[in-house]
N, C-alpha and C positions, 0 to 999 in steps of 0.2 A: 861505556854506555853505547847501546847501537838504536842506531838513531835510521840506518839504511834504508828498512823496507815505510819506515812511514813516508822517508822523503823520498819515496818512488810512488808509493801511493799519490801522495799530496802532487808529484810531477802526474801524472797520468790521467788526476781528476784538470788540470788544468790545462793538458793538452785537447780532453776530451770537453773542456766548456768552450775553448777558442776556436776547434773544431763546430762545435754548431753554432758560436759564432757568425765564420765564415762561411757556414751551409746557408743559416739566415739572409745574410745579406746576398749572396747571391740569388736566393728567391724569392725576397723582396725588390732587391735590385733589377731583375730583369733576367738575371744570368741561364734560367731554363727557358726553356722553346716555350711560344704561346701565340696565338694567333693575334693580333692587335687587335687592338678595342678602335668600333668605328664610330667616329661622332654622329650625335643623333642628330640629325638634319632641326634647323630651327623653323618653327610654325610660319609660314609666309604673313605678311602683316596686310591686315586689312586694311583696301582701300577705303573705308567706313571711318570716319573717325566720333560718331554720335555728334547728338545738338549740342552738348556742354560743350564742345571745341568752338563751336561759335559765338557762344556768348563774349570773350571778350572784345570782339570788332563788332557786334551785330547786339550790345546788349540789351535795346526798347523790342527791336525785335523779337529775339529772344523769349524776354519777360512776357510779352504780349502773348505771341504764340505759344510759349509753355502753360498758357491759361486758356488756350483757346479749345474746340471742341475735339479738333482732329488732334490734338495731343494728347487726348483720354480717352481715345478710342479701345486702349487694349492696358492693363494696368494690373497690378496687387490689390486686395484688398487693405483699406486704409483703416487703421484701428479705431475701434466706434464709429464704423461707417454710419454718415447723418441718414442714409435709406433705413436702418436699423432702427436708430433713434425713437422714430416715430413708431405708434401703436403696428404693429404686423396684424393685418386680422386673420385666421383663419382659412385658408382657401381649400374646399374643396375639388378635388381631382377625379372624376370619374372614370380616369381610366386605369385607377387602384383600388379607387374603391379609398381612399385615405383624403385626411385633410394634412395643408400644410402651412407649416409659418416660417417665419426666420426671425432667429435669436445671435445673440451674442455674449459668450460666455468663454473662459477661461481662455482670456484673449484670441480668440478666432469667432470667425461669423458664421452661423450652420443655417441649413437650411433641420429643420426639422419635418418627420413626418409622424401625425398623430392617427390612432385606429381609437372611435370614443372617447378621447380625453385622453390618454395615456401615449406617451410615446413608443414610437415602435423602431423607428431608424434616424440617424441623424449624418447629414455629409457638408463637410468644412469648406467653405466657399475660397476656393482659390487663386481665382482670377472674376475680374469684370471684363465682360465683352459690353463694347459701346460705350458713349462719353457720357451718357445722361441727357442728350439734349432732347431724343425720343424716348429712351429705353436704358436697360443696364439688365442684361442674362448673366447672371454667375455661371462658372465654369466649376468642376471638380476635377483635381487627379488621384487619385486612388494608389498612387506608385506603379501602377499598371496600364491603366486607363482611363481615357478623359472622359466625362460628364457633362450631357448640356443640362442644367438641373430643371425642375420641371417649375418654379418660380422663375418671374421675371418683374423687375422693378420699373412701369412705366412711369414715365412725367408729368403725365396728365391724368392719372389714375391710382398709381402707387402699386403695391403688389397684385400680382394677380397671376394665371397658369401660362406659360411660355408659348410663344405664339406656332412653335412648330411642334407640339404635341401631339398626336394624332394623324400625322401625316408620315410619309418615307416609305421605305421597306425595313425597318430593324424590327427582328422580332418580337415578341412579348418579351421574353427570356431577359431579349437585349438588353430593353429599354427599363427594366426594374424598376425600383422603389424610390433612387434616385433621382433618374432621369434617363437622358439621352444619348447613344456610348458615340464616340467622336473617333475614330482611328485619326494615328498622327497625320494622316493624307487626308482627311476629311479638315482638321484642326488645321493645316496649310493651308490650306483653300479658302478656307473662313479666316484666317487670320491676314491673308496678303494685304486686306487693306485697311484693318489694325493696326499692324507695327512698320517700325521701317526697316529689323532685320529681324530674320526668327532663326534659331537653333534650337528644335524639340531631341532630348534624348531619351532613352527608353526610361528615364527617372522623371520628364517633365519636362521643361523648358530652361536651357541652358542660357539662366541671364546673361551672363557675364561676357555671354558674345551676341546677345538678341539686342532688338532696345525698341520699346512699346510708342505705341501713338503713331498715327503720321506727323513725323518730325521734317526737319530742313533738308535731310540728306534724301524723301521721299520724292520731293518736286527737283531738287538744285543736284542729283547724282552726289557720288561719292565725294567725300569732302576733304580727304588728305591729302591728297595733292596739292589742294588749293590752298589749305591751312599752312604747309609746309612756304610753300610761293610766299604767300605774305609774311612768312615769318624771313625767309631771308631779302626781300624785298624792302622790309623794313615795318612794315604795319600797312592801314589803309589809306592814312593818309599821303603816302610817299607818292611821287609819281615812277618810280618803278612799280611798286604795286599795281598802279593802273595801267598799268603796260599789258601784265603777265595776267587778271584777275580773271579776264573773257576767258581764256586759253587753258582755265585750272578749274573754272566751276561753271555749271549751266544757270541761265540766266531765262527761265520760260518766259518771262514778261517782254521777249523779243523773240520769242518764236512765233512762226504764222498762223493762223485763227486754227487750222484745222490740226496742228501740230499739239498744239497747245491744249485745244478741247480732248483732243486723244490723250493727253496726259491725266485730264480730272476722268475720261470717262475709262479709265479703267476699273475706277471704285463707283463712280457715279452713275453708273449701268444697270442697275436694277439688281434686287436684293437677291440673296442666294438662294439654288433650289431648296437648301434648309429649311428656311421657313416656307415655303412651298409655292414658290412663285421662281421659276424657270428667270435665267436672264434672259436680253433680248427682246425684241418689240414684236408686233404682229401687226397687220393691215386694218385693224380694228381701230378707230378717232376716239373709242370709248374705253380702250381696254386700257388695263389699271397697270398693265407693261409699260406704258406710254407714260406714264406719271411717275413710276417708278425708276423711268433710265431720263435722267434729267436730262442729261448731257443730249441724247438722238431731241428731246423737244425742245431746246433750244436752236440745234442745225433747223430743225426744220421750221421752226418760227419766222415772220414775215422781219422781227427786227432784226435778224442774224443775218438771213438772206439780202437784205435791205442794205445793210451797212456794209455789205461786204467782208460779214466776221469780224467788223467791232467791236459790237456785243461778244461778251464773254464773258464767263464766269466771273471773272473779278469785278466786270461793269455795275454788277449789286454787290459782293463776298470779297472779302477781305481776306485771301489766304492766312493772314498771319495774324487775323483778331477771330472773335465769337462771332459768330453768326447771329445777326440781329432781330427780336423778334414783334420790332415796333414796326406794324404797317406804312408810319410816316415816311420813315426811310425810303422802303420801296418804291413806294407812289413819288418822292423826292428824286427818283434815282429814273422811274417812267418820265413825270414831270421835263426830263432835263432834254431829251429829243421831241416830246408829244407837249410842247409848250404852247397854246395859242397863239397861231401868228396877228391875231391881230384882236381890239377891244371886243368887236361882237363874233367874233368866232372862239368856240371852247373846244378846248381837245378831245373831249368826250360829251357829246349830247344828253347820255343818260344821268352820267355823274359830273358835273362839269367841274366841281369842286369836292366833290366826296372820295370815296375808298376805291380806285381802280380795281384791285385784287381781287376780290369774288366773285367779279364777272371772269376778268380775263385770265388770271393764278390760283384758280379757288383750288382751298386744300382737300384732296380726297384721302378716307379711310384706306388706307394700303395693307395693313394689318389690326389686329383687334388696338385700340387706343394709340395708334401712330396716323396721324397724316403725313401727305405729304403734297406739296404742292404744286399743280401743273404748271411746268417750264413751256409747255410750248406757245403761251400767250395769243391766245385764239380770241376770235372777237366773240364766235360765237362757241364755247367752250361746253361741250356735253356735259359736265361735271358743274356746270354754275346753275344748273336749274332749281337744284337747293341750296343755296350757298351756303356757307359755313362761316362764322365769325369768327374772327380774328384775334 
C-alpha cells in the first residue's frame, strides 16, 4: 500500500495552515511597522454644572425658582400647550396678504397660514421665546434656519401679529410666509438673556450642552467648583463647608449697589433692536427708552441716590420667586421708607392711603399689548397724566 505522496500532501497543507498562522499573529500582534494610534484628547469639563446640581443643598430655592419667570424665559414647546388650548382666532397679516392661526396636531404645535379658508403653509413651533409673564414669540428651525414666526402669544390679549413685523432690513424674500429669518449671530444675541448657556449647531441647538431660562448658574457664576467644594467638605451644613463656600461661588447679595445693578442690568437694559427699539436711554424724561432700561431709572431715581444704593432690585423682586403682580406689595414695599413720621403727617398728600403707583410707576405701552412700568419713581412722572390701572 503506498500511502507517501498523501502524507506529504497532508504534511504540507499543515505546514502551510501554521504558516499563516504565524503570519496572523504577527499582524495582529503588532509584529509590522505602523505608526501608533494617538489618544483622542478628552472634551475639557465644563465649569457649568446646570440648576439640578443644586437642588440637593438649595432645594425651596430650587423649587421656587424653577417656577419662577426668569426660568421660562427660553424653553421647548410643552405638549398641549395651554396658549393652544384656548379658541386661536384668525389673525390677519397684511404684510402677506394671509390670515393666521395656531393649531396643534400630530403631537407638534403649528403655526398655520390660511389664503380664504384654505391652508397654504404651515411651520412647527420649536421653541418659546419669553416666560409668558408679558408675551411668548414661537420660534422655528427648519434644519437650516431660524424663524421668528409672525404670531405671538400676548398675556393680556392672547394671539395676535408679532410685535417686530414690519420693521429691520430683511428682505421680502427673507421674511416669507413664515416669518422672520434669525441667523445664528442674530439668535445669540437674542438669546443671552434667555438661557444660561447656549450651543447653536448648524442642526439647531445642542441641548445637551445649552440649558434654558435664567437659572442659578446666571447670577452665582459657574457652579462646579463649588459643588465639588461641598461635596468633599461634607455638605452645607459642616463648618468646613463654610469656610470654603465664599471662595467657590458668587454671592451678589454682598456685592456693592453698583456692581450688583450691573449684574440685572445687563438684560434689564432695554428691549432688543428686534423689536425695534435701539438699547440704551436718551436725554428725553419722556422717552419710552427710559421705561424700557429699568435698571438706568432706578440709578437715577431720588430713592437710589438717597439711600446710597439700598434700593435695589431685590428691595421689591425676589430673584428666586415670581414676580408679583398685586399693587399691595409694592406700595407695602414704598410704605416701608415713605411711612408717616407722625399722626397728622401722610406720606403722600394726594394718596395718603390709596395706590402710590400710577402717579409715581405708572405702567407705559412699550410695545403693542406689553407694558411696562416706570422704574424711575418720579414725583412728577410724564407718563402718569393718563394713568393706567392696575
Amino acid at each position: 500500500m503506498r500511502r507517501g505522496p498523501a502524507v506529504g500532501r497532508a504534511h504540507s497543507r499543515w505546514v502551510l495552515a501554521f504558516s499563516c498562522l504565524v503570519v496572523s499573529a504577527c499582524v495582529w500582534g503588532g509584529c509590522t511597522e505602523r505608526p501608533p494610534q494617538q489618544a483622542s484628547t478628552p472634551e475639557p469639563e465644563s465649569p457649568y454644572t446646570g440648576a439640578q446640581a443644586c437642588e440637593p443643598c438649595h432645594q425651596d430655592l430650587f423649587q421656587r425658582q424653577s417656577a419662577s419667570s426668569h426660568a421660562l424665559t427660553f424653553r421647548g414647546v410643552p405638549p398641549g400647550w395651554e396658549a393652544v388650548r384656548a379658541e386661536t382666532p384668525r389673525i390677519h397679516d397684511p404684510e402677506t396678504g394671509l390670515d393666521y392661526g395656531v393649531v396643534h396636531r400630530d403631537g407638534k404645535t403649528w403655526q398655520v397660514a390660511y389664503e380664504k379658508g384654505r391652508e397654504q403653509a404651515a411651520a412647527p413651533l420649536s421653541y418659546l421665546l419669553g416666560s409668558g409673564h408679558h408675551g411668548i414669540s414661537p420660534l422655528t428651525h427648519d434644519g437650516e434656519r431660524w424663524r421668528y414666526l409672525r404670531l405671538t402669544f400676548f398675556a393680556n390679549h392672547g394671539w395676535d401679529r408679532s410685535p417686530m413685523h414690519g420693521r429691520g432690513n430683511a428682505s421680502d424674500d427673507d421674511r416669507n410666509v413664515h416669518g422672520w429669518p434669525l441667523s445664528d449671530d442674530d439668535l445669540a444675541q437674542c438669546l443671552r438673556c434667555h438661557t444660561t448657556r447656549l450651543e447653536l449647531t448648524g442642526a439647531g441647538v445642542n441641548e445637551a450642552k445649552s440649558e434654558f431660562g435664567v437659572r442659578c448658574e446666571s447670577c452665582h457664576g459657574p457652579g462646579r467648583a463649588h459643588v465639588e467644594a461641598m461635596q468633599l467638605a461634607g455638605g452645607p451644613g459642616s463648618r468646613r463647608a463654610a469656610a470654603t463656600i465664599d471662595r467657590k461661588i458668587e454671592n451678589p447679595s454682598r456685592w456693592s449697589s453698583s456692581t450688583y445693578m450691573a449684574l440685572c442690568g445687563q438684560c434689564h437694559n432695554g428691549m432688543s433692536s428686534f423689536e425695534g427699539v435701539q438699547q440704551g436711554t436718551d436725554d428725553d424724561p419722556a422717552s419710552l427708552s427710559l421705561v424700557l432700561n429699568q435698571v438706568h431709572g432706578i440709578t437715577e431715581s431720588k430713592c437710589y441716590k438717597k439711600t446710597g444704593g439700598a434700593l435695589r432690585c431685590t428691595s421689591c423682586h425676589d430673584a428666586h420667586n415670581q414676580t408679583s403682580e398685586t399693587p399691595a406689595y409694592y406700595v407695602a414695599r414704598c410704605s416701608g421708607c415713605h411711612a408717616p413720621g407722625t399722626a397728622k403727617k401722610t406720606a403722600c398728600p394726594v394718596q395718603p392711603r390709596g395706590n402710590c403707583l400710577p402717579c409715581h410707576m405708572p405702567r407705559v405701552e412699550v410695545a403693542p399689548h406689553t407694558r411696562f412700568a416706570d422704574h424711575w419713581i418720579r414725583a412728577n412722572s410724564p407718563f402718569a397724566r393718563t394713568p393706567v390701572k392696575r
